[in-house]
N, C-alpha and C positions, 0 to 999 in steps of 0.2 A: 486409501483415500486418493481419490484420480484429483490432480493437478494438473495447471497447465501454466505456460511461460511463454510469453507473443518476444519476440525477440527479430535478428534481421539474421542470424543462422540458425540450423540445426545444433542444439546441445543434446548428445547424448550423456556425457559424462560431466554435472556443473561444475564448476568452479567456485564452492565459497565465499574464499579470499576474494576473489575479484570484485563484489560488489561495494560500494561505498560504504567506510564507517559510521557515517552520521544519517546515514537512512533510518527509513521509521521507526524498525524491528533492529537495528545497528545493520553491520556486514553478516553479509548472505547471501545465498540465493532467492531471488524472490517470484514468489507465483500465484497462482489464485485457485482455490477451488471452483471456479464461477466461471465456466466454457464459456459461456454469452458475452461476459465483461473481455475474457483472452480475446473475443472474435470482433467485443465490438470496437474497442482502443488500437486494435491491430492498427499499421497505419500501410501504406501501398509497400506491395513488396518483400513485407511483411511474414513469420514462420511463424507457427506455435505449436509448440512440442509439449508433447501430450506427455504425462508421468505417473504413476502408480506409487505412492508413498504408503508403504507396510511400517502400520506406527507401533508395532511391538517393541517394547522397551525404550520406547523413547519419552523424554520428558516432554511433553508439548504443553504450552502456556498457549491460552487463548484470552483474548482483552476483549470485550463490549465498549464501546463508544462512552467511556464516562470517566472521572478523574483521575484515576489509575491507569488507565492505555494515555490520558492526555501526559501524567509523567513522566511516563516511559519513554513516549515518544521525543516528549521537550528535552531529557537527558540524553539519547540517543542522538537527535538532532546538533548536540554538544559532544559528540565521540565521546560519551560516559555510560555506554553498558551494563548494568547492573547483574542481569538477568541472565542465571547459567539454565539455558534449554537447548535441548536439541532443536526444538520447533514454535517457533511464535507464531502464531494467527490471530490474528484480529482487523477491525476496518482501518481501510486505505485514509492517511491524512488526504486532506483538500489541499488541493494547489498555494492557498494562502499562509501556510504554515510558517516558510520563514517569517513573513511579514508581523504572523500575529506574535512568533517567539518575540520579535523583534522590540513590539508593541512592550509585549508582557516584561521584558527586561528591563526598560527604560522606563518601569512603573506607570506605563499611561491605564494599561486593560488590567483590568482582572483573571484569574483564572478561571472564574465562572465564565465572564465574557467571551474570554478566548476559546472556552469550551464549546460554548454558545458558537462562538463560528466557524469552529473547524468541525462543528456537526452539521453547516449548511451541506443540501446535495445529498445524491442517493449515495449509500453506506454498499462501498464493496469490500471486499475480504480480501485480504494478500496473506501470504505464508511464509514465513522465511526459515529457508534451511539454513541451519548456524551450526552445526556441526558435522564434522568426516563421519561419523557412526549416521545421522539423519541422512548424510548424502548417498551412506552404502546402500541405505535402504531403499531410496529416490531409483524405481526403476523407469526409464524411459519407455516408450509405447510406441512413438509416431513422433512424426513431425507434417505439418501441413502448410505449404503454403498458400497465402495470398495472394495474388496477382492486382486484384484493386478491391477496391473499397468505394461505397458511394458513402460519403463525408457528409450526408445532409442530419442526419438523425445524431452525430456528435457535436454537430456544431449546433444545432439545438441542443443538446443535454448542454452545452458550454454557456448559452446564452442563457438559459431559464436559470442555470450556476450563480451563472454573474449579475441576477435581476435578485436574486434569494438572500444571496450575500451581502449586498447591496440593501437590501428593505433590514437583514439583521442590525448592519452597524447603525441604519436610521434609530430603528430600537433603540440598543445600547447607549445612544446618544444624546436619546429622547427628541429624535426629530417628528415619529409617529406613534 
């Protein structure tokens, strides 16, 4: 499976450990099977290192956008991993995640609700390598740099985000 990872070096060999506990998928490596999404978030300056992931014998857990990725994520978000994979995939939470855990805690949202808006926006895929056996098999390919980027077409995806999200909680709230 070709992966890729937009970062600001060249990673030929990941690191794991280094990424945050409480990320979506827990600590990992993270990447995306989706070239277009590596190229398009890229920000100035920018590398994305291309990868070849040979999934022989590994256990990969893949999530679809529904109550089960939402409690995975909500636990993980809380450094509570449950989940022994070599490989998780599933869609990227939305930016609003803390906010909505935050919501859902303090008993204002529902889980449905919260579902409801961490499904605003288009559904990309991340990948998280979680273990030494997945990462041996992580073979690197390339790295490419960026030098710029024209920011018009993300700062639109960010504005039509923020209009989408915005008409949801009207919903939810029974404003429309």
């Amino acid at each position: 499976m070709k992966l890729y990872h937009t970062g600001s070096a060249e990673i030929q060999n990941p690191d794991i450990r280094r990424g945050r506990k409480n990320a979506d998928f827990g600590q990992g490596f993270y990447l995306s099977p989706d070239m277009d999404f590596a190229y398009h978030w890229a920000g100035r300056d920018a590398i994305v290192n291309e990868y070849d992931l040979d999934e022989s014998g590994l256990y990969i857990r893949r999530f679809r956008r529904n109550e089960e990725w939402f409690e995975y994520i909500f636990n993980n978000r809380r450094a509570k991993d449950s989940l022994s994979a070599d490989v998780v995939i599933g869609p990227i939470a939305n930016d609003t995640i803390f906010e909505t855990f935050g919501i859902i805690s303090s008993g204002f949202l529902k889980t449905g609700d919260a579902l409801k808006l961490l499904s605003v926006g288009p559904e990309y895929t991340q990948a998280a390598v979680k273990t030494e056996k997945a990462a041996g098999q992580l073979r690197w390919i390339r790295a490419v740099r960026i030098d710029q980027r024209d920011n018009t077409s993300r700062k639109e995806d960010q504005e039509k985000y923020q209009a989408d999200f915005a008409r949801a909680v009207r919903e939810i709230v029974g404003e429309e």
